[in-house]
Structures are given as C-alpha cells and as structure tokens.
C-alpha positions in Angstrom: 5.7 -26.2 -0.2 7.9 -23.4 0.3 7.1 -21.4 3.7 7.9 -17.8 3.2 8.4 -15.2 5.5 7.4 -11.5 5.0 10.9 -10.0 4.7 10.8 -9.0 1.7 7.3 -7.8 0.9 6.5 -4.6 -1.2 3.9 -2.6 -0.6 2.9 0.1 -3.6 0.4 2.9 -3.8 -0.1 3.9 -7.5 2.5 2.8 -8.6 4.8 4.4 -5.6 6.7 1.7 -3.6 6.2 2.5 0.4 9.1 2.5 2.5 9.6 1.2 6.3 6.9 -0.5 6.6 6.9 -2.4 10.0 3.8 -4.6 9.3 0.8 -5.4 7.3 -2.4 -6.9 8.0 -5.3 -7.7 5.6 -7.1 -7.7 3.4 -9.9 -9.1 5.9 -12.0 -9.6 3.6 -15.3 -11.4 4.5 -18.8 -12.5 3.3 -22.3 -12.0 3.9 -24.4 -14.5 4.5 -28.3 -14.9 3.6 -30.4 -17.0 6.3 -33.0 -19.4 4.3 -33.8 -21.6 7.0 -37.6 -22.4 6.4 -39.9 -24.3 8.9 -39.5 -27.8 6.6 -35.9 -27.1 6.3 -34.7 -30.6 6.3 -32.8 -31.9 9.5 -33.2 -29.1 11.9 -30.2 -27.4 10.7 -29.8 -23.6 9.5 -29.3 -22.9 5.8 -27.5 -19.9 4.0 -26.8 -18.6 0.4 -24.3 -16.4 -0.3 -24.8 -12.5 0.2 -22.6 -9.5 -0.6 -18.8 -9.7 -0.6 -16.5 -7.1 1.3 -12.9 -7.1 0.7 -12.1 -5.4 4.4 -9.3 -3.1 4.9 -5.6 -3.6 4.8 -3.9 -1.8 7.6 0.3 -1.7 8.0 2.4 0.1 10.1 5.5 1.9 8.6 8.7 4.1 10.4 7.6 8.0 9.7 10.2 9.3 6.7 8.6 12.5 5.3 8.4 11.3 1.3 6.2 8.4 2.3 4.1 9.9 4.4 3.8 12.6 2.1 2.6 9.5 -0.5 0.4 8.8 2.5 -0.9 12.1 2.9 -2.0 13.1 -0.6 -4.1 9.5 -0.8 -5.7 10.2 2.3 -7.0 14.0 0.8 -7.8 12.4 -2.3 -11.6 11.6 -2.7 -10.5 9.0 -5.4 -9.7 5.1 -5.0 -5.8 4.9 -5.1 -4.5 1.5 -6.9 -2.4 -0.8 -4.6 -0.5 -3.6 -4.4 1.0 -6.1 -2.0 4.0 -8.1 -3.6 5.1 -10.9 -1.6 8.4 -12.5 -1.5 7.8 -15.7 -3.2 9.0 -15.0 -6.5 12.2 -15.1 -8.3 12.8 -11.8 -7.8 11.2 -9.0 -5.7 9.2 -8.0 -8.1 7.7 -11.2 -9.6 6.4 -12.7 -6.1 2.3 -13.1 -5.8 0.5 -9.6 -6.1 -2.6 -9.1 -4.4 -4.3 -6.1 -6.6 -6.9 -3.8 -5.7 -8.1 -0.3 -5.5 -9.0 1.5 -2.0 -9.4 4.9 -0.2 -6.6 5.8 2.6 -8.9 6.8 5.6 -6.5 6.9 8.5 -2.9 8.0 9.1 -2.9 8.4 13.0 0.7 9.1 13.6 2.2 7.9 17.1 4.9 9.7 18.3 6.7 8.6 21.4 9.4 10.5 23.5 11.5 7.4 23.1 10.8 5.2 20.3 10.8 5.9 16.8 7.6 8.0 15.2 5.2 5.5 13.3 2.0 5.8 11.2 -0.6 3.2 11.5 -2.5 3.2 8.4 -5.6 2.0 7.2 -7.1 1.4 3.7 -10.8 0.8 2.9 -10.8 -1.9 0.0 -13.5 -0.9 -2.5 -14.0 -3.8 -4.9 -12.8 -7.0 -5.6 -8.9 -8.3 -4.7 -7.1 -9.9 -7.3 -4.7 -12.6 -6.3 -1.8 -13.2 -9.2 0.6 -16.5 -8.0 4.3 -15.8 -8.6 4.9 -17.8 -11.7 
C-alpha cells in the first residue's frame, strides 16, 4: 500500500482547474438512519435500517488570485449545480490519479483578508447527489 500525500491534488470546477489551493476537506458525507427497535426486539439492543444519504459539503481553502476567484464567483451566482472534481495524486500522472466526481452548488466564498498574511477564500460546496469514486488505474 502506497501512502500518498496531498501534494499534488487537483481540484476542478467544470472543467476549470483551481489554483492555490491551501487545503481541502470533504466530502462529509453521511447517512441517515431509521430507528426500528420494537418492544420484542430481540436482546435489548436498538435496531436501524438505512435512511436517506447526504453526500456533505466539500470545503478548501485557496490563496486569493483574481481568475480563480472569479471561477469562484460566477459558481457562487449561478443557481445551477457546477460539475466538480477532486483528482488525487496517486496516479501515473496528475491527471489519471483517483477522481472523486460529483455535482454541487458554491454557497460560500467568505474572503479573509489580513494586514499581514496573504488574502484567502474559504469555500464551501453543497454536494447535491451522489459522489462517484473512480481508483487510479
């Protein structure tokens, strides 16, 4: 097993490739859960079936530059689902590593500028759908 670390990752929104970006968390994706616990439920312990899936947000971080914000900014006044991917570095190349595939809606671009650090934009995606997860061949 290979360990990988993240240098290397591409992030794309339709098709555009993001620059500087510092950091990316998610998709948190999680799962509902249905109580069925009855008063005859054998052994005294709870029992669930599986509910409605939510694929979470993916949030990153990236170092302002005008062209990708700008990226940032038209997805965010867009009322339609933007198609992105996550390409990690564990492929031959950059571009064949896995790809995590879905489509989501930009709903924050909080900038943070400090009198002494360099400006950044903390951004946040809401997944809609289903993630596809494609291995690196």
């Amino acid at each position: 097993m290979a360990i990988k670390a993240g240098v290397g990752t591409i992030l794309k929104i339709d098709g555009s490739t993001i620059g500087n970006v510092t950091n990316i968390t998610g998709p948190s994706m999680s799962k509902d859960t249905i109580d069925t616990t009855a008063l005859d439920t054998t052994g005294g312990y709870r029992t669930f079936i599986s509910g409605f899936k939510n694929a979470g947000t993916l949030t990153f971080t990236l170092m302002f530059e005008k062209a990708h914000y700008s990226t940032l900014k038209s997805a965010f006044d867009s009322d339609v689902a933007k198609s992105i991917e996550v390409i990690l570095p564990d492929g031959a190349t950059a571009e064949t590593g896995s790809k995590l595939s879905f489509s989501g809606l930009v709903t924050e671009i909080p900038l943070t500028i400090p009198p002494d650090d360099k400006i950044t934009c903390d951004v946040t995606i809401q997944i809609s759908g289903p993630v596809t997860f494609t291995p690196a061949a």
